[in-house]
C-alpha positions as CSV (number, residue, x, y, z in Angstrom):
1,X,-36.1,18.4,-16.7
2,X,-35.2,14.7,-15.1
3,X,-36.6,12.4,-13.0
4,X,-33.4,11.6,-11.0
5,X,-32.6,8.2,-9.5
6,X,-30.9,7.6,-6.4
7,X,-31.4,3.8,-5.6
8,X,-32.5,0.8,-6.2
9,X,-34.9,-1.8,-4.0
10,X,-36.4,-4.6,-3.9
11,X,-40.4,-3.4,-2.4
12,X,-41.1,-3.8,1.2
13,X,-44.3,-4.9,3.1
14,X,-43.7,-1.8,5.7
15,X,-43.8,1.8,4.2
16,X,-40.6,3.9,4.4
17,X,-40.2,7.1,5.5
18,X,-38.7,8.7,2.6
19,X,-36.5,11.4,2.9
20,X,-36.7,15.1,1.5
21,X,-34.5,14.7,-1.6
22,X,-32.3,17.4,-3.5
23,X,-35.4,20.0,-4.0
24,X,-38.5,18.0,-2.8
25,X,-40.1,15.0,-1.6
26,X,-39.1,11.6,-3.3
27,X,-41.2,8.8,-4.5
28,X,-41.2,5.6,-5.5
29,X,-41.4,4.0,-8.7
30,X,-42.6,0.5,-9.0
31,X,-41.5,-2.1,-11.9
32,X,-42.5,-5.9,-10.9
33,X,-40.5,-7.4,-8.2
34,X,-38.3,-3.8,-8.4
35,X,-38.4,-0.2,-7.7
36,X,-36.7,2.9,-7.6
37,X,-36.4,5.6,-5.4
38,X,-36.8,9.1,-7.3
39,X,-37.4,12.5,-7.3
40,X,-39.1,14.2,-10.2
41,X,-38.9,17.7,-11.9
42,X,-35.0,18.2,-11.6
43,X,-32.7,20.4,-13.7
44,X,-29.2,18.2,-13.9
45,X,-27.8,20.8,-16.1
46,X,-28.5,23.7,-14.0
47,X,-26.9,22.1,-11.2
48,X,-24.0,20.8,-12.9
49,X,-23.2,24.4,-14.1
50,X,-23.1,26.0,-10.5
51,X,-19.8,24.4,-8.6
52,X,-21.7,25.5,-5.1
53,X,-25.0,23.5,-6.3
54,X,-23.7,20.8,-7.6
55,X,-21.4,20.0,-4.1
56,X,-24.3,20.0,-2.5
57,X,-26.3,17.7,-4.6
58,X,-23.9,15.8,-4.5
59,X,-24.2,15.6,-0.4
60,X,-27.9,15.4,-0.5
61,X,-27.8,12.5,-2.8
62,X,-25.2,10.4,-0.8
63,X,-27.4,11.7,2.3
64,X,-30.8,10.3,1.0
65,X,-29.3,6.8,0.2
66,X,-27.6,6.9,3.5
67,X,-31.2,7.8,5.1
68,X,-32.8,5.0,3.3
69,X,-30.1,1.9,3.6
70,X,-30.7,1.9,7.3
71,X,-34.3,1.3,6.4
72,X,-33.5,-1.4,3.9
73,X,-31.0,-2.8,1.6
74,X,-30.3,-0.8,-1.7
75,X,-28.5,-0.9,-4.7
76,X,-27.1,3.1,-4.5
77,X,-26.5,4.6,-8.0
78,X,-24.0,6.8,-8.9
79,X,-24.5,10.8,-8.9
80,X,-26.5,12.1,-12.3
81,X,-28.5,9.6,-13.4
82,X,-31.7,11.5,-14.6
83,X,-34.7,10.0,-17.1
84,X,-36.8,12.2,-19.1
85,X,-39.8,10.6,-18.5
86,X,-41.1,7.9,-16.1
87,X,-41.9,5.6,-19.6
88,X,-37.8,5.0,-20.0
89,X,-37.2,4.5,-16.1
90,X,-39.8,1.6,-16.3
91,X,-38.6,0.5,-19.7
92,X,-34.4,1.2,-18.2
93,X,-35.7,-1.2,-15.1
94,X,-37.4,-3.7,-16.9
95,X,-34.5,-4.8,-19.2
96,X,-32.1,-4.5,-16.7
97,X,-34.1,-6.3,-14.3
98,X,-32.9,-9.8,-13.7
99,X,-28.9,-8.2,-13.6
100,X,-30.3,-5.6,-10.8
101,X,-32.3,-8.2,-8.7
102,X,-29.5,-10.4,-8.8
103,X,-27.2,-7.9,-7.4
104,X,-30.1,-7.0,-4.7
105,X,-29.6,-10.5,-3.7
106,X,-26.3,-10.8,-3.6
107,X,-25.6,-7.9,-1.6
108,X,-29.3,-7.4,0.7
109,X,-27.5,-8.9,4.2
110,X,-24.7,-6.9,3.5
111,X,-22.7,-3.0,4.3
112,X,-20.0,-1.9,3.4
113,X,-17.2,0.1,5.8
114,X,-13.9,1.7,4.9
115,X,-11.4,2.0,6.9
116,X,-9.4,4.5,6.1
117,X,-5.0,4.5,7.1
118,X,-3.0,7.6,7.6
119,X,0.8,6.8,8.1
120,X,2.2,7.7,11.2
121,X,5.6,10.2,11.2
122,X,8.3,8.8,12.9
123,X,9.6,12.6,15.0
124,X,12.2,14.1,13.4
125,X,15.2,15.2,16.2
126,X,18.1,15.7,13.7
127,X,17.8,19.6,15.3
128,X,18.0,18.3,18.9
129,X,21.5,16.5,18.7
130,X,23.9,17.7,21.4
131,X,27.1,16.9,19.2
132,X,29.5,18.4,17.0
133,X,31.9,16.8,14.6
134,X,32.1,13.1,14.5
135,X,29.7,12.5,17.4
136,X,27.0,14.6,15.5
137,X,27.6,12.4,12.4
138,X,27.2,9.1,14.4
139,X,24.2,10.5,15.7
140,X,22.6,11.6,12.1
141,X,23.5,8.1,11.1
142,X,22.0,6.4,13.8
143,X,18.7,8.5,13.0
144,X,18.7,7.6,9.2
145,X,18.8,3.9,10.5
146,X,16.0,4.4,13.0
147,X,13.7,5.8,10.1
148,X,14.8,3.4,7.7
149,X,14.0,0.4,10.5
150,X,10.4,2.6,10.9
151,X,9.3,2.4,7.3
152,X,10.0,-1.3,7.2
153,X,8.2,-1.5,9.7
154,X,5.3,0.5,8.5
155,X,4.9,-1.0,5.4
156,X,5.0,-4.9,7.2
157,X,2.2,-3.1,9.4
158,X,0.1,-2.4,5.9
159,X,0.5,-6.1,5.1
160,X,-0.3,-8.0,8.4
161,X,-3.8,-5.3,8.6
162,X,-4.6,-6.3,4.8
163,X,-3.9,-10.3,6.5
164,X,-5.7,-9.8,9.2
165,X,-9.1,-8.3,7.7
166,X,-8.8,-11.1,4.7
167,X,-9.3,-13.4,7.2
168,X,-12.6,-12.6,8.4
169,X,-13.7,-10.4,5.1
170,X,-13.6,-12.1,1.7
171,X,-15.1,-9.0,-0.4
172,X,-12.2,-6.5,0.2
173,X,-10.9,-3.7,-2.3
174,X,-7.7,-1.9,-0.6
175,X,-7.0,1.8,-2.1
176,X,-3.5,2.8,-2.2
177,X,-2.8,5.6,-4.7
178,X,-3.0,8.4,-2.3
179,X,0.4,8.6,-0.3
180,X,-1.3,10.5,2.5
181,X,-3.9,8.2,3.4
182,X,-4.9,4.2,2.2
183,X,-7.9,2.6,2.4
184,X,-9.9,-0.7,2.9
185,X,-13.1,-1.2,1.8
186,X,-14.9,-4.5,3.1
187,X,-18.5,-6.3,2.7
188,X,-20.1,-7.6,6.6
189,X,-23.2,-8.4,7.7
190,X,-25.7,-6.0,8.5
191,X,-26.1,-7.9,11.9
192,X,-22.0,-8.4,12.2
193,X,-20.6,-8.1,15.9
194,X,-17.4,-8.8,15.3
195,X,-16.8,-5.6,14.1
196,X,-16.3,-4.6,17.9
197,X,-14.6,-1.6,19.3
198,X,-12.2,-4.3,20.9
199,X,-11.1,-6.0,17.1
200,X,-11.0,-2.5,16.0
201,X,-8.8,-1.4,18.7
202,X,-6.3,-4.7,18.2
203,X,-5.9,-3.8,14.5
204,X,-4.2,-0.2,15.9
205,X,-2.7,-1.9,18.7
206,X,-0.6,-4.3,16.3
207,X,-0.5,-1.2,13.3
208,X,0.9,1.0,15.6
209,X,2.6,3.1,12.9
210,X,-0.6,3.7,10.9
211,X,-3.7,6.1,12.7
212,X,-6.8,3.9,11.8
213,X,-10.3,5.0,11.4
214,X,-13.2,3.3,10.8
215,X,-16.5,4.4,8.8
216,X,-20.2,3.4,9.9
217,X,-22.0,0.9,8.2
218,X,-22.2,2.2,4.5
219,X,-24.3,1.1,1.4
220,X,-22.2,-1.4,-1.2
221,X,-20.9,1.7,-3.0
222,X,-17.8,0.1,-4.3
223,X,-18.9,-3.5,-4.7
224,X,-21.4,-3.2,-7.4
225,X,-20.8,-4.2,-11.1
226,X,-19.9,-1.6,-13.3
227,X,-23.0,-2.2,-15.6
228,X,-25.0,-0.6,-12.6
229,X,-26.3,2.7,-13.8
């Protein structure tokens, strides 16, 4: 049995309304100028064993830190981290409290969005030719040219968007292993209106070979030190 740990905060003067966690309610665990948001009496090993469980805790988690960052800034933790008693929590929070204030500060006017970049597929009409012999040739060559002109393209696209959002953004992290789909994570302020629907729509208007979509204003997930629990 764990007392599992979803987030970190610095305390607030007005009380938040705290979500209903994995099983039950959550609570609050103070320690000095920090505290944690918990909920108590869980079994991590029984959920970890069921596949169907463990998605969903793994939803419900994300959930109640999304819940809560619109409330206030957070530090979110990572899925599983459980205490066996409230004693180590305090004692986990208390050494670890200057690094995890710091990074309250650093990050308390911020969210994060992705925005997430599907490559466009330039139609393929090779079956639509009207041509035989030489005439179909030219043709097939004319359409390897076309989609070799469109991936050049592309991929200058991908460039000029990391430009563009480098230029307003200095905290980015761009993830490009999947071929299917790239992404671009960035820190803005909570308050930030440049994020408008019409600077969203001029990034797709000038990365016209890309299908862009943009998240709503996340919690840091992907800009917080890797010493964070």
């Amino acid at each position: 049995m764990s007392i599992y740990a979803y987030a970190l905060l610095v305390p607030i003067a007005s009380p938040l309304v705290l979500p209903l966690g994995m099983e039950r309610n959550i609570e609050i665990v103070y320690s000095s100028g920090l505290a944690a948001i918990v909920e108590p009496e869980i079994f991590l090993e029984a959920i970890q064993a069921n596949d169907e469980r463990l998605l969903q805790a793994v939803l419900n988690h994300d959930r109640v830190i999304r819940e809560l960052f619109q409330q206030t800034p957070l530090l979110p933790l990572r899925f599983g981290n459980g205490f066996t008693s409230v004693e180590k929590l305090l004692n986990h929070l208390e050494k670890h409290q200057e690094q995890y204030l710091e990074t309250l500060t650093q990050l308390r006017d911020k969210v994060e969005y992705t925005l997430k970049a599907t490559p466009c597929d330039l139609l393929d009409e090779s079956d639509t030719i009207d041509a035989k012999g030489k005439a179909y040739l030219l043709a097939k060559k004319q359409r390897y040219q076309t989609q070799q002109v469109f991936q050049v393209q592309q991929c200058q696209q991908w460039e000029l968007l990391n430009q563009l959002i480098l230029k307003t953004y200095t905290n980015v992290i761009c993830e490009t292993q999947k071929p299917d789909v790239r992404q671009i994570h960035f820190l803005a302020q909570r308050n930030d209106s440049t994020l408008s629907t019409q600077q969203f729509s001029l990034w797709q208007i000038q990365c016209s070979h890309w299908q862009l979509a943009l998240s709503e204003p996340l919690p840091p997930y992907h800009f917080l030190k890797n010493t964070l629990i």
